[in-house]
Backbone of each chain as ProteinMPNN parsed JSONL, in Angstrom:
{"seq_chain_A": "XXXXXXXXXXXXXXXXXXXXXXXXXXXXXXXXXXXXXXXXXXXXXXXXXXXXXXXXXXXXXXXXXXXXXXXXXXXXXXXXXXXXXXXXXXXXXXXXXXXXXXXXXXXXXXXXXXXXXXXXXXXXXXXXXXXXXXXXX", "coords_chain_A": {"N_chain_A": [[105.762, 89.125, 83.727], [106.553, 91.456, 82.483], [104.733, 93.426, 83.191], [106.141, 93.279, 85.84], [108.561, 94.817, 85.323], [107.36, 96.937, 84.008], [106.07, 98.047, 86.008], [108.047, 98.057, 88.069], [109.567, 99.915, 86.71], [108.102, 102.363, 87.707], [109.239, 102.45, 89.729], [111.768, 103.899, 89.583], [111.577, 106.275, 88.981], [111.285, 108.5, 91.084], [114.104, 107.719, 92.137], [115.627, 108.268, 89.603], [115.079, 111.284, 89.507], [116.155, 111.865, 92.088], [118.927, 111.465, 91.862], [119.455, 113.085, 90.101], [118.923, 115.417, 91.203], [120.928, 115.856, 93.247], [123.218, 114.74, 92.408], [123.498, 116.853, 90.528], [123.429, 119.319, 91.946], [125.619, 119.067, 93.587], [127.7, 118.916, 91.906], [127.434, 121.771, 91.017], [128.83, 124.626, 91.741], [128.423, 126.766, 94.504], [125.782, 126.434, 94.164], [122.181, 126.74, 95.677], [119.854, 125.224, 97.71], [117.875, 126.192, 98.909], [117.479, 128.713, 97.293], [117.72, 128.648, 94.691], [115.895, 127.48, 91.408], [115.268, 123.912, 91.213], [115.574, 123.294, 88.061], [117.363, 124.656, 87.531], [119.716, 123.347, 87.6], [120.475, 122.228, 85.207], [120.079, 124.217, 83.119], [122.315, 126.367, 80.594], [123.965, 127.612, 81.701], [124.456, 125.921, 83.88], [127.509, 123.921, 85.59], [127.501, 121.337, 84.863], [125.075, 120.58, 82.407], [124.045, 117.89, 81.576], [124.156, 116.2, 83.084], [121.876, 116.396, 84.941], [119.996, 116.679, 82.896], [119.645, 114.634, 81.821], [119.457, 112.222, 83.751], [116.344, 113.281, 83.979], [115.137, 112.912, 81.861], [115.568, 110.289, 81.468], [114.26, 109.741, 83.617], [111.324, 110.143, 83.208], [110.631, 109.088, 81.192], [110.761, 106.642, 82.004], [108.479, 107.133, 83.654], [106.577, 107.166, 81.393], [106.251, 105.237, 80.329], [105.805, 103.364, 82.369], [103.28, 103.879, 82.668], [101.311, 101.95, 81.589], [101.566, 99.852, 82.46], [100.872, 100.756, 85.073], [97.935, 101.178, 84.515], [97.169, 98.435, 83.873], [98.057, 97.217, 86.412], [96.205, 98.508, 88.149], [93.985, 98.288, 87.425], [93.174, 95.665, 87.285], [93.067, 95.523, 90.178], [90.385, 95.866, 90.938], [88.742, 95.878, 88.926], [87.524, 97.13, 86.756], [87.983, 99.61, 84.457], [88.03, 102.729, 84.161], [88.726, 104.567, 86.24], [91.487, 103.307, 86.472], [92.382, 103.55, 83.764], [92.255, 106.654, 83.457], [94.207, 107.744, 85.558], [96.889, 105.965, 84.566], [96.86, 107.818, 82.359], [96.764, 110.309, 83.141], [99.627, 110.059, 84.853], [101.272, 109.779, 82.461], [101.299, 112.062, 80.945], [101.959, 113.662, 82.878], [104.812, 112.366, 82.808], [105.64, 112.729, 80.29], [106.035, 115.327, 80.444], [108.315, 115.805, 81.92], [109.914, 114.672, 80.377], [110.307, 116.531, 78.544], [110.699, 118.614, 79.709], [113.309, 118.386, 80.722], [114.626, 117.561, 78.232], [114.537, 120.298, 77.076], [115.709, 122.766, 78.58], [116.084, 125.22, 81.053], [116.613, 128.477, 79.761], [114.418, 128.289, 77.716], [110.861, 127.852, 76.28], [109.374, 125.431, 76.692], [110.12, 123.96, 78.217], [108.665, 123.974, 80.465], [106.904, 122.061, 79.472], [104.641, 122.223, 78.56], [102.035, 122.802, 80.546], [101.67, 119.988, 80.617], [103.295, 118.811, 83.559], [100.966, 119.606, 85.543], [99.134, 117.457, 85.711], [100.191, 115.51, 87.121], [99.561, 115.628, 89.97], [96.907, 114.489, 90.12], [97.177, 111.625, 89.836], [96.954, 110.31, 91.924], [94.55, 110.447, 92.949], [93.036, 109.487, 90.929], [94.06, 106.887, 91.416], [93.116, 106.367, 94.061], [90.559, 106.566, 93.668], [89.839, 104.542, 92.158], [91.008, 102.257, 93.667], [89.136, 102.565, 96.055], [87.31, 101.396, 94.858], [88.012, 98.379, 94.577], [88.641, 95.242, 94.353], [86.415, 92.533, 96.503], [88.551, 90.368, 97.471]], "CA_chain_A": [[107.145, 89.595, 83.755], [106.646, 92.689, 81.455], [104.179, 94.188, 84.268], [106.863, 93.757, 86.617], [109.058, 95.488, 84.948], [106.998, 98.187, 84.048], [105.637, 98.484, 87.842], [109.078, 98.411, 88.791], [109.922, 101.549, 86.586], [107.938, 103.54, 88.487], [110.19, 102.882, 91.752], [113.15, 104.305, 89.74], [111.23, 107.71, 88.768], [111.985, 109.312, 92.342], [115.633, 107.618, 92.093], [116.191, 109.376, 88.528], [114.609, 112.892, 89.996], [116.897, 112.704, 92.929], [120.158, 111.621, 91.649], [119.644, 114.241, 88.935], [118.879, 116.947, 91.954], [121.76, 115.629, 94.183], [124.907, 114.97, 91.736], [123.775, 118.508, 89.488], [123.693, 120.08, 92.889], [127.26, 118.807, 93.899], [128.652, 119.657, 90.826], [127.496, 123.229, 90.537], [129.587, 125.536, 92.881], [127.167, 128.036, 95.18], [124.223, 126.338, 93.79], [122.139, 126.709, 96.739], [118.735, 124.556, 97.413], [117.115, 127.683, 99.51], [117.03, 129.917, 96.505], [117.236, 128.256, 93.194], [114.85, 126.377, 90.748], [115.856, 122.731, 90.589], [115.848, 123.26, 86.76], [118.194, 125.874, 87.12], [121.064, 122.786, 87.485], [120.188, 121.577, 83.394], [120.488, 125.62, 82.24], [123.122, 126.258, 80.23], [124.969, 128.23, 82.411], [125.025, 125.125, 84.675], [129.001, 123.456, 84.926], [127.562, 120.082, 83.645], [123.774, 120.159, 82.728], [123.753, 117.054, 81.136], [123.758, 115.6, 84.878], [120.604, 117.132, 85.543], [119.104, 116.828, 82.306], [119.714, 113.088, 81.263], [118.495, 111.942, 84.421], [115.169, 113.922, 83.925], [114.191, 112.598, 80.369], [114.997, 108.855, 81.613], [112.79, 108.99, 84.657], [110.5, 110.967, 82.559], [110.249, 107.543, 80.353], [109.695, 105.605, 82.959], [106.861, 107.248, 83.616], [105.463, 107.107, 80.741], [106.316, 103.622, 80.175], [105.25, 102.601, 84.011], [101.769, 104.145, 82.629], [101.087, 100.82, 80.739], [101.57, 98.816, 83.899], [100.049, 101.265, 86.463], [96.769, 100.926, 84.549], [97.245, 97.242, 84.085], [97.504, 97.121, 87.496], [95.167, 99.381, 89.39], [92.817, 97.534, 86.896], [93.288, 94.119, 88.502], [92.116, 95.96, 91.571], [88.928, 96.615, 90.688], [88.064, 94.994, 87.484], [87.173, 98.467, 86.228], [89.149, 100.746, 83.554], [87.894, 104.166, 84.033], [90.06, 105.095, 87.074], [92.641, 103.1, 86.041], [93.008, 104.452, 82.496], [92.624, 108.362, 83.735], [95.609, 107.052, 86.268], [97.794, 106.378, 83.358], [97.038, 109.349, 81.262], [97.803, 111.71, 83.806], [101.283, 109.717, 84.921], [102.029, 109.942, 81.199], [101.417, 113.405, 80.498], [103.391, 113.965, 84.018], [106.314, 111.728, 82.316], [105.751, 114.016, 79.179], [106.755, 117.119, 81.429], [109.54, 115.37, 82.413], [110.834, 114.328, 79.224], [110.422, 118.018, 77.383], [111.757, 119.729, 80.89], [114.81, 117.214, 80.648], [115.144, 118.442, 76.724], [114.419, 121.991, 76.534], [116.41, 123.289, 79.691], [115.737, 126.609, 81.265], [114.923, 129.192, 80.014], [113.523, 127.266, 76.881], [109.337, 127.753, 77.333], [109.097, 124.064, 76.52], [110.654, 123.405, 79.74], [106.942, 123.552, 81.396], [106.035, 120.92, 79.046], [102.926, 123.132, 78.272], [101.387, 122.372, 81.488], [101.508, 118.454, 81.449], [103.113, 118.06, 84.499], [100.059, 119.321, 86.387], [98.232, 116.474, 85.543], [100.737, 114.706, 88.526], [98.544, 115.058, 91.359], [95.644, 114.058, 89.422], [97.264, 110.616, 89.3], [96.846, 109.803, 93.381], [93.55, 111.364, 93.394], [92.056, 108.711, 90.306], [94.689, 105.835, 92.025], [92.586, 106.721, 94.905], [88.888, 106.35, 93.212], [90.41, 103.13, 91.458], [91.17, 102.046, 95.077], [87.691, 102.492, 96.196], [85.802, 99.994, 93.637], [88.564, 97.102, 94.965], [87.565, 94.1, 94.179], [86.589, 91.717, 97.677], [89.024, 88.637, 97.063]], "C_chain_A": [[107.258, 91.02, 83.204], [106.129, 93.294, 82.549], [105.117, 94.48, 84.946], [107.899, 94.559, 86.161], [108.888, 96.479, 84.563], [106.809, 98.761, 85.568], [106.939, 98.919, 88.423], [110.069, 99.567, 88.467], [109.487, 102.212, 86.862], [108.788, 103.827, 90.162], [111.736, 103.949, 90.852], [112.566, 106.033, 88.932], [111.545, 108.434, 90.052], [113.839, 108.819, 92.184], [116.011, 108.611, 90.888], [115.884, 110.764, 89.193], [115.917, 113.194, 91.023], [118.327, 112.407, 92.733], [120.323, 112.874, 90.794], [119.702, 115.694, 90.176], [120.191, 116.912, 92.519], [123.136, 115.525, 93.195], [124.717, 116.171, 90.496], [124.235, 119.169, 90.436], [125.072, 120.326, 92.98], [128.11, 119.296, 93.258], [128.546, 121.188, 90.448], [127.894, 124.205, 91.626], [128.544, 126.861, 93.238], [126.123, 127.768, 94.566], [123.76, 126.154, 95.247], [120.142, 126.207, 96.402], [117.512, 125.446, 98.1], [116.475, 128.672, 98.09], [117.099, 129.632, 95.111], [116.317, 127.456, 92.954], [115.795, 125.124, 91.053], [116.32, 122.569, 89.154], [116.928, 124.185, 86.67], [119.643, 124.885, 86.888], [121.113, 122.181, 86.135], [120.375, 122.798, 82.959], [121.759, 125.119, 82.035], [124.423, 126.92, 80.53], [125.486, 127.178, 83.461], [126.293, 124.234, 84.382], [128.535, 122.411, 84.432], [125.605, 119.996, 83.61], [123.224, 118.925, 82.006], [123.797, 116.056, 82.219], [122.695, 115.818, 85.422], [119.66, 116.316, 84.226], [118.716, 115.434, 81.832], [118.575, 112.496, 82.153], [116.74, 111.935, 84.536], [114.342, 113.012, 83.057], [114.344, 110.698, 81.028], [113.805, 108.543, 82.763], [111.577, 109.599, 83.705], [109.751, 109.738, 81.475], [109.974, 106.848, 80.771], [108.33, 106.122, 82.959], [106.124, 106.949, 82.589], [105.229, 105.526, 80.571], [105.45, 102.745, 81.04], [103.254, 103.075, 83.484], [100.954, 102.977, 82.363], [100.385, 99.705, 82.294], [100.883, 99.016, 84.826], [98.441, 100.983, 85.805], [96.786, 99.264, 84.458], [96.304, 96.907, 85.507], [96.251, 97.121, 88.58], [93.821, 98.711, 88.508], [92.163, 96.322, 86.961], [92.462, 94.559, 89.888], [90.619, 95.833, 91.707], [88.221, 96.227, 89.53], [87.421, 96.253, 87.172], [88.262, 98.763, 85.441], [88.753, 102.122, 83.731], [89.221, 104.401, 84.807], [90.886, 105.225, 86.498], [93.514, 103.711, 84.639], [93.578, 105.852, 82.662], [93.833, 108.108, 84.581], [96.565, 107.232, 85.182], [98.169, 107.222, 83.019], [97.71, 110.254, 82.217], [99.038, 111.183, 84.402], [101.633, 109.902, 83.591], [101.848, 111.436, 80.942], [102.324, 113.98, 81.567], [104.711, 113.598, 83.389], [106.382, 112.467, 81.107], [106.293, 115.086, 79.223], [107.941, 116.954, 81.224], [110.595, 115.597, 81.247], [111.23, 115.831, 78.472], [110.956, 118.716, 78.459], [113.288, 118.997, 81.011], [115.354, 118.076, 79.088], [115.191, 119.408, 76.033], [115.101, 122.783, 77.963], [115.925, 124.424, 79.874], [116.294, 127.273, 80.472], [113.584, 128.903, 78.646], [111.638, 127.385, 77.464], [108.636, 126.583, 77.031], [109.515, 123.653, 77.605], [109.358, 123.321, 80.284], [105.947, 122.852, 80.71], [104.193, 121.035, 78.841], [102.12, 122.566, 79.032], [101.173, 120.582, 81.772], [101.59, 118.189, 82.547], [102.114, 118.384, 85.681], [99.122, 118.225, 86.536], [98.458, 115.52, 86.875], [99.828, 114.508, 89.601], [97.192, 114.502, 90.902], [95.717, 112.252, 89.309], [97.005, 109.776, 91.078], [95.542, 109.817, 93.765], [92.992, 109.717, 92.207], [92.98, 106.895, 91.126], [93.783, 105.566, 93.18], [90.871, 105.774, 94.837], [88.799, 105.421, 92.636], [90.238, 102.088, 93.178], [89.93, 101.36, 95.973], [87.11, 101.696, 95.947], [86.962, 98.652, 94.086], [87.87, 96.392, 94.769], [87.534, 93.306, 96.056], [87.271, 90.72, 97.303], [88.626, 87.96, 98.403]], "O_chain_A": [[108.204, 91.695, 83.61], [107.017, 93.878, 83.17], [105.386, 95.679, 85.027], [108.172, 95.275, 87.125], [109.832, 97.268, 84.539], [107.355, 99.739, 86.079], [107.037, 99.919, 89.134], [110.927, 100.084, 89.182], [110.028, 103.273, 86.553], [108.896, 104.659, 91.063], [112.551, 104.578, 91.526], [113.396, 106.768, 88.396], [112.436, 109.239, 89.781], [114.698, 109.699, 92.136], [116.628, 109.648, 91.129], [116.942, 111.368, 89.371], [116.588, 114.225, 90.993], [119.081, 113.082, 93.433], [121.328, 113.581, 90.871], [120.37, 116.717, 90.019], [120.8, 117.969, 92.354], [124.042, 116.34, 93.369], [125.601, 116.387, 89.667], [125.316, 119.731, 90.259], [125.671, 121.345, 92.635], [129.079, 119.951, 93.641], [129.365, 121.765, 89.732], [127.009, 124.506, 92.428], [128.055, 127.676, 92.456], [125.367, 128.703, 94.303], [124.502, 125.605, 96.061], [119.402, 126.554, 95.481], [116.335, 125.308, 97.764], [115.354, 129.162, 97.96], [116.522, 130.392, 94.332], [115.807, 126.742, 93.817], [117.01, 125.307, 91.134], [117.292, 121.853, 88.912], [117.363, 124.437, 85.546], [120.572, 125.33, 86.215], [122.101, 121.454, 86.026], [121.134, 122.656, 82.0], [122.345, 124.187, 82.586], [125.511, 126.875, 79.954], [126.612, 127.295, 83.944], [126.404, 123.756, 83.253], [129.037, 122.202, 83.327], [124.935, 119.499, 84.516], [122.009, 118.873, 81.812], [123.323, 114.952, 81.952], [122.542, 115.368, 86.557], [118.781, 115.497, 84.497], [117.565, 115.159, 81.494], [117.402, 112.279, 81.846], [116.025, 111.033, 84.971], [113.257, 112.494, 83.325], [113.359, 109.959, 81.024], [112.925, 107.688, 82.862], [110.663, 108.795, 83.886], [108.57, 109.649, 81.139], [109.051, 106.135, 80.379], [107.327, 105.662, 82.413], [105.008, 106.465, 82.776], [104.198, 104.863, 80.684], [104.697, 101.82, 80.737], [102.253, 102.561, 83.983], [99.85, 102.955, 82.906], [99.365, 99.199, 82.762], [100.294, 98.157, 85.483], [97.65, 100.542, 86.639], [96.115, 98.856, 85.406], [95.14, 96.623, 85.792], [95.676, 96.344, 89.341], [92.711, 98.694, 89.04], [90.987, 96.016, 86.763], [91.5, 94.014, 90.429], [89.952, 95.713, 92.735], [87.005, 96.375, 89.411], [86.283, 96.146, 87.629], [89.374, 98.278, 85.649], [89.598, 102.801, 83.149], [90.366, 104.439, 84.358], [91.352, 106.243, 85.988], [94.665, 104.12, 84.486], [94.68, 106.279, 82.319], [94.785, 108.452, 83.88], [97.022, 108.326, 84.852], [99.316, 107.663, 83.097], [98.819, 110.786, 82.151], [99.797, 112.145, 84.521], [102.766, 110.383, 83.619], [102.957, 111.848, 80.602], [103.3, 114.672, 81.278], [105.648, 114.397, 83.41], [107.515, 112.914, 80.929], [106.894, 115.722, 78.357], [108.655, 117.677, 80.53], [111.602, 116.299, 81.146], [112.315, 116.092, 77.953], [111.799, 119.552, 78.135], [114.24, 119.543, 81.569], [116.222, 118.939, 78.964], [115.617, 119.596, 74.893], [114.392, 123.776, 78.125], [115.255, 124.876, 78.945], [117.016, 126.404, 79.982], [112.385, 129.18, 78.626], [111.214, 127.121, 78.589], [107.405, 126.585, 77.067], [108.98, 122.586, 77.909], [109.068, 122.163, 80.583], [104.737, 122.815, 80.931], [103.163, 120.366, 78.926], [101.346, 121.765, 78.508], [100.694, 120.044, 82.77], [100.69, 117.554, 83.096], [102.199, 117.715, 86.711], [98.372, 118.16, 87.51], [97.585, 114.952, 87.532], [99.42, 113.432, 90.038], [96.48, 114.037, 91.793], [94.778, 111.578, 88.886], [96.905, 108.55, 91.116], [95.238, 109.277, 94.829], [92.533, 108.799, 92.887], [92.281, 105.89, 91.258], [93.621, 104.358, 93.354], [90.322, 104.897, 95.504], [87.639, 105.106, 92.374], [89.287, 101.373, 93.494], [89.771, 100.217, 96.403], [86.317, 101.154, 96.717], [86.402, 97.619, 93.717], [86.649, 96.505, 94.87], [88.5, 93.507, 96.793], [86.593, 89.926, 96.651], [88.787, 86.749, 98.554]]}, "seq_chain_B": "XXXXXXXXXXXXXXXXXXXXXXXXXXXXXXXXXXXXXXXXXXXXXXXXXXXXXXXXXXXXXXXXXXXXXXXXXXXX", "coords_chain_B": {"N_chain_B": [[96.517, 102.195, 102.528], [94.782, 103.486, 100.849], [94.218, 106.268, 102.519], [96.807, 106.87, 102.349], [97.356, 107.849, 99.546], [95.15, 109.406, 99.676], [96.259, 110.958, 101.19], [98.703, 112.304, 99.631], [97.135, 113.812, 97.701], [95.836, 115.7, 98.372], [97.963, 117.336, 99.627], [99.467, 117.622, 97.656], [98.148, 119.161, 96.062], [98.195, 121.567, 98.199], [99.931, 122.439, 98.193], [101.084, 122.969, 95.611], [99.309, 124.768, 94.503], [100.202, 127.028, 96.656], [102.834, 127.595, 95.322], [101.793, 128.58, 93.078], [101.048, 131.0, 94.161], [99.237, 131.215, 95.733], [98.55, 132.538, 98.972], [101.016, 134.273, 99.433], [103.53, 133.2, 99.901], [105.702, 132.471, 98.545], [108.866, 133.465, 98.009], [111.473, 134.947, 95.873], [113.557, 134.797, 97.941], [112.898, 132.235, 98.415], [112.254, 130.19, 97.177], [113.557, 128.229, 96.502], [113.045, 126.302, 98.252], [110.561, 125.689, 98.785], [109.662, 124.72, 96.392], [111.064, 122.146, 96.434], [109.8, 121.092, 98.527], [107.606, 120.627, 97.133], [108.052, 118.735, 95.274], [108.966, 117.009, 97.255], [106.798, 116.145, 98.193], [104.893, 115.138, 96.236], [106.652, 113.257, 94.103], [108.42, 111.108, 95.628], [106.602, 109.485, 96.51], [105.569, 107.981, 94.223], [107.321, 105.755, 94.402], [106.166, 104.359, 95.948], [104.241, 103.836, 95.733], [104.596, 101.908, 93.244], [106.033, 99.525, 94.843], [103.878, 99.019, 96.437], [101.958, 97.913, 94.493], [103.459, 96.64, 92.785], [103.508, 93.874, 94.859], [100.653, 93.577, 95.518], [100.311, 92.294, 92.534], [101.97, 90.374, 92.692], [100.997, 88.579, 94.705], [98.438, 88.339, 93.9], [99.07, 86.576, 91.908], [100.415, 84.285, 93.223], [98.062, 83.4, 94.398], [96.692, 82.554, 92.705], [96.247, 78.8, 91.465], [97.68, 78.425, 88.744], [99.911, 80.655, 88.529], [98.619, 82.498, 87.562], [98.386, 83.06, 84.946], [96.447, 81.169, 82.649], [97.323, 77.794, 81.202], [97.492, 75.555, 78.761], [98.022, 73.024, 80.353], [97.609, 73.462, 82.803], [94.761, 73.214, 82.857], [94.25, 70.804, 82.01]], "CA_chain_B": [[96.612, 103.137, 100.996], [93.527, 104.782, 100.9], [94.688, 107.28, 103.077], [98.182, 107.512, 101.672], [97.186, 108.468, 98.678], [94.146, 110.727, 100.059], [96.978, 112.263, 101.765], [99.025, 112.944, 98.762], [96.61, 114.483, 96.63], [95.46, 116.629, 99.191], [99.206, 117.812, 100.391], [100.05, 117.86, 96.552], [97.183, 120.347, 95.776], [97.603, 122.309, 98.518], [101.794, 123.121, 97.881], [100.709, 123.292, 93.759], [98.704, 126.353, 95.513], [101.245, 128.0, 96.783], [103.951, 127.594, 94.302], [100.984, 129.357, 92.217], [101.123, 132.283, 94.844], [98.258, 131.473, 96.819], [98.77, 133.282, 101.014], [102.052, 134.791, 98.92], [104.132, 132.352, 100.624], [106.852, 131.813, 97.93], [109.576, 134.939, 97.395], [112.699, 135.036, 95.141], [114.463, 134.148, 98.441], [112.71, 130.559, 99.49], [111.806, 129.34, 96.042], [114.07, 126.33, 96.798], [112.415, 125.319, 99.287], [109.072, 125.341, 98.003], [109.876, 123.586, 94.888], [111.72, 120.856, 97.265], [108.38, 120.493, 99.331], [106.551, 120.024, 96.424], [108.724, 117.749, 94.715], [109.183, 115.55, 97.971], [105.392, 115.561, 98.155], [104.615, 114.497, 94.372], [107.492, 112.035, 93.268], [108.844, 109.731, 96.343], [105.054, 108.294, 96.753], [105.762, 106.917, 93.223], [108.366, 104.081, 94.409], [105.472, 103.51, 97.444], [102.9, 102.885, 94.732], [105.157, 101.318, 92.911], [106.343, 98.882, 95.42], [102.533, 98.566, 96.746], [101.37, 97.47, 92.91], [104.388, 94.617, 92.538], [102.882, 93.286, 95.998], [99.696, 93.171, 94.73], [100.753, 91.49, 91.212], [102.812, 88.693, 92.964], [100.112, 87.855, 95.648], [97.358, 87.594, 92.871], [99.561, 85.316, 90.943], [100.397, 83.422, 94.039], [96.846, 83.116, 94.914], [96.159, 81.634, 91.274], [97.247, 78.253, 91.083], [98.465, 79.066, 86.943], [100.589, 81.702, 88.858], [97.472, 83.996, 87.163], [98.254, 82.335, 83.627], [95.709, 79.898, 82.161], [97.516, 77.196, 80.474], [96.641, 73.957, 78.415], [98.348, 71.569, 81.584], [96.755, 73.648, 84.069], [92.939, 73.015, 82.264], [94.073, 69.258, 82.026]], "C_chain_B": [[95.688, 104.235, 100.641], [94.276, 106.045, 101.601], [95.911, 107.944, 102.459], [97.943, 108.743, 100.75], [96.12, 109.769, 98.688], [95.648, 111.875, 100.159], [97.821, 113.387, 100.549], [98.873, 113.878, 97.791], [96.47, 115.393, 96.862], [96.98, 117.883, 99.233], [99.811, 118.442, 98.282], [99.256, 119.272, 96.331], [97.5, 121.592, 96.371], [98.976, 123.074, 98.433], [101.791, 123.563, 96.259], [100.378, 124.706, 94.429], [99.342, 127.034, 95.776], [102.174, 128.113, 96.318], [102.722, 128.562, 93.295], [100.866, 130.823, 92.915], [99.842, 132.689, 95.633], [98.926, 131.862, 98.415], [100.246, 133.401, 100.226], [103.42, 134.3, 99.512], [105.732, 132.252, 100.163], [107.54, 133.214, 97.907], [110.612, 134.348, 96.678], [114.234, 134.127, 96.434], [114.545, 132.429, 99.329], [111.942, 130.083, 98.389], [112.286, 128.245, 96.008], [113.265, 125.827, 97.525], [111.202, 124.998, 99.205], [109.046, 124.676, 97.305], [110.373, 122.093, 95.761], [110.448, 120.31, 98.206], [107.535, 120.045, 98.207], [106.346, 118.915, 95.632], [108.777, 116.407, 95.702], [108.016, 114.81, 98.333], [105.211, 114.424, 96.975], [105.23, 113.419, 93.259], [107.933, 111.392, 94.115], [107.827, 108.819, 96.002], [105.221, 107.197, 95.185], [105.847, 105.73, 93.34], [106.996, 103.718, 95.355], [104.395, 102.524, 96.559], [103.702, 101.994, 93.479], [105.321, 99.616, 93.451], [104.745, 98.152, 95.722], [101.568, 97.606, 95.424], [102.239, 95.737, 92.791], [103.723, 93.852, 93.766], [101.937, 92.698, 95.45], [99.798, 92.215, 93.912], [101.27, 90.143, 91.798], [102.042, 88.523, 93.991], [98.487, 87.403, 94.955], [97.984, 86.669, 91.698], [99.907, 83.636, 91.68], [98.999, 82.828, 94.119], [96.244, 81.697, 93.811], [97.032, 80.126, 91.268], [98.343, 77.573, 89.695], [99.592, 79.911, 87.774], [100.357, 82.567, 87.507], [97.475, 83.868, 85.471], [97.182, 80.742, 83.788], [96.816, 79.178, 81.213], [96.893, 75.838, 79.605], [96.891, 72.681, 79.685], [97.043, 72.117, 82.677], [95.083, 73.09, 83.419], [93.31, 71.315, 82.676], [94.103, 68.554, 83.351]], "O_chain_B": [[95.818, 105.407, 100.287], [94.964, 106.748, 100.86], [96.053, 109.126, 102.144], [98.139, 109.948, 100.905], [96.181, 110.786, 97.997], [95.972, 112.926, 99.606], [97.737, 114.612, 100.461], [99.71, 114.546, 97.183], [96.751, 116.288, 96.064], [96.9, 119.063, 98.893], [100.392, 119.476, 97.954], [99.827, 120.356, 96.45], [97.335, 122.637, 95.74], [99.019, 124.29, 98.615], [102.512, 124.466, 95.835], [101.206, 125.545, 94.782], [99.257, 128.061, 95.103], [102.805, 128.997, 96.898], [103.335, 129.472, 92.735], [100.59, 131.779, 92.189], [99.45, 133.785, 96.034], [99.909, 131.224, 98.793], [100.843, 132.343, 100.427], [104.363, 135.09, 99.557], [106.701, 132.057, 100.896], [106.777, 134.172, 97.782], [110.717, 133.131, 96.827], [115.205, 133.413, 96.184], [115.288, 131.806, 100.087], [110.885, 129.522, 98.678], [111.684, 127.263, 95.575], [112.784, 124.723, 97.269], [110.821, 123.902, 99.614], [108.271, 123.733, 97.467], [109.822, 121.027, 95.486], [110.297, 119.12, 98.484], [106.774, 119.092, 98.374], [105.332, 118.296, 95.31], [108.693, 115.233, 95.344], [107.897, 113.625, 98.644], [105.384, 113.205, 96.965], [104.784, 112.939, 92.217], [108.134, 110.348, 93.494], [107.948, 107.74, 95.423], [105.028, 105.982, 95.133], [105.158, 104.817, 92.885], [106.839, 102.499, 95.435], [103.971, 101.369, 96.579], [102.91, 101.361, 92.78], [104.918, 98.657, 92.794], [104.45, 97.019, 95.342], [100.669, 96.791, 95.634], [101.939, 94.543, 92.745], [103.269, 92.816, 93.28], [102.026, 91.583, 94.936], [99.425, 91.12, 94.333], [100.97, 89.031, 91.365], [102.867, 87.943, 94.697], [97.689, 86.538, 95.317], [97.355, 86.175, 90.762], [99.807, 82.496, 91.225], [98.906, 81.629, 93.854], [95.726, 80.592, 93.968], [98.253, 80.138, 91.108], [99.25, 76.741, 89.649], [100.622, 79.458, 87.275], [101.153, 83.086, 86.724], [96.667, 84.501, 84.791], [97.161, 79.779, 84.556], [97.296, 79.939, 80.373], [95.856, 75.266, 79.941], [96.164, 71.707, 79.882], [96.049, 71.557, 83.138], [94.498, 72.353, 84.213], [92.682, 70.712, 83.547], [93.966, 67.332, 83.404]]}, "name": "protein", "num_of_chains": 2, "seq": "XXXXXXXXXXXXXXXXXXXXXXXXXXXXXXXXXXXXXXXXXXXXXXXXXXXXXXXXXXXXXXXXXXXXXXXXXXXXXXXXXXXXXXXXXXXXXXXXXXXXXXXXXXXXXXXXXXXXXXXXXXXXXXXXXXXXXXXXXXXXXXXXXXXXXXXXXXXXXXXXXXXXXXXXXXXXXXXXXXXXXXXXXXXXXXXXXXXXXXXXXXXXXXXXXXXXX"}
């Protein structure tokens, strides 16, 4: 039950990202998706950036939270932990981004979460090599 | 899945890249849109692996007949 509930906070990390892009958007007059940052709707020049920024830090917890579960998981696969652990880590240091780009707003230089969230693609790539070692049921 | 995720890593890498200013791709006037490609790359797939993981979880619990718990009845 706990798994599923972690597993199932990683489905609401894209929902938090895009309500936060889509009702900051709405609310900020001539924000335009051509030529601004996304972070630019959490600055403090934005009309409400606590619409932007809330959003951010809770999916940002999921992730880290969902990290627990995703190695769980991907560890069932495969009866291995390497993958699966490096998996984790880099979704949690991604959800780390999140959380410090959610709480330090532009132009703040904590907003780039001192490079965590590159770790992101790193997490499809060991999901991947986890994948691989499957177990045959 | 395999593939999915090949694909993602790949597609993630190669838009990281040019948001970094690799083939000078990004300017002042299409930075949205870059950031929005890279974003729609790098965070939907979540819910997929998401969704793909609970699958998993409830078809290896099915499979078990504990539903994937050992108990003291089930042993007896």
């Amino acid at each position: 039950m706990i798994r599923k509930l972690l597993l199932a906070a990683l489905i609401a990390v894209p929902i938090c990202y895009y309500f936060a892009l889509i009702v900051g958007a709405a609310t900020y007059p001539g924000y335009s998706h051509v030529t601004r940052y996304a972070s630019e709707l959490g600055a403090a020049d934005a009309p409400y950036p606590a619409l932007f920024n809330v959003p951010i830090v809770i999916g940002g917890v999921a992730a880290v939270l969902t990290s627990v579960g995703v190695v769980a998981a991907l560890r069932d696969l495969s009866g291995r932990w390497l993958w699966a652990i490096l998996a984790g880590i880099a979704l949690a240091c991604w959800g780390a981004s999140m959380v410090l780009g959610g709480m330090f707003p532009m132009p703040d230089e904590r907003h780039v979460g001192f490079g965590l969230g590159l770790a992101g693609p790193l997490v499809p790539l060991f999901a991947l090599l986890e994948n691989y070692r499957m177990r045959k049921e | 899945m395999k593939l999915f995720l090949g694909f993602i890593f790949v597609g993630s890498l190669i838009v990281l890249a040019i948001m970094f200013g690799v083939g000078h791709l990004v300017t002042r006037r299409n930075v949205g849109i870059w950031q929005r490609i890279n974003t729609g790359i790098s965070i939907p797939w979540f819910a997929v692996l998401g969704v793909w993981l609970l699958k998993l979880n409830a078809n290896t619990r099915r499979a078990s007949p504990s539903g994937g718990h050992v108990s003291l009845t089930s042993l007896g």
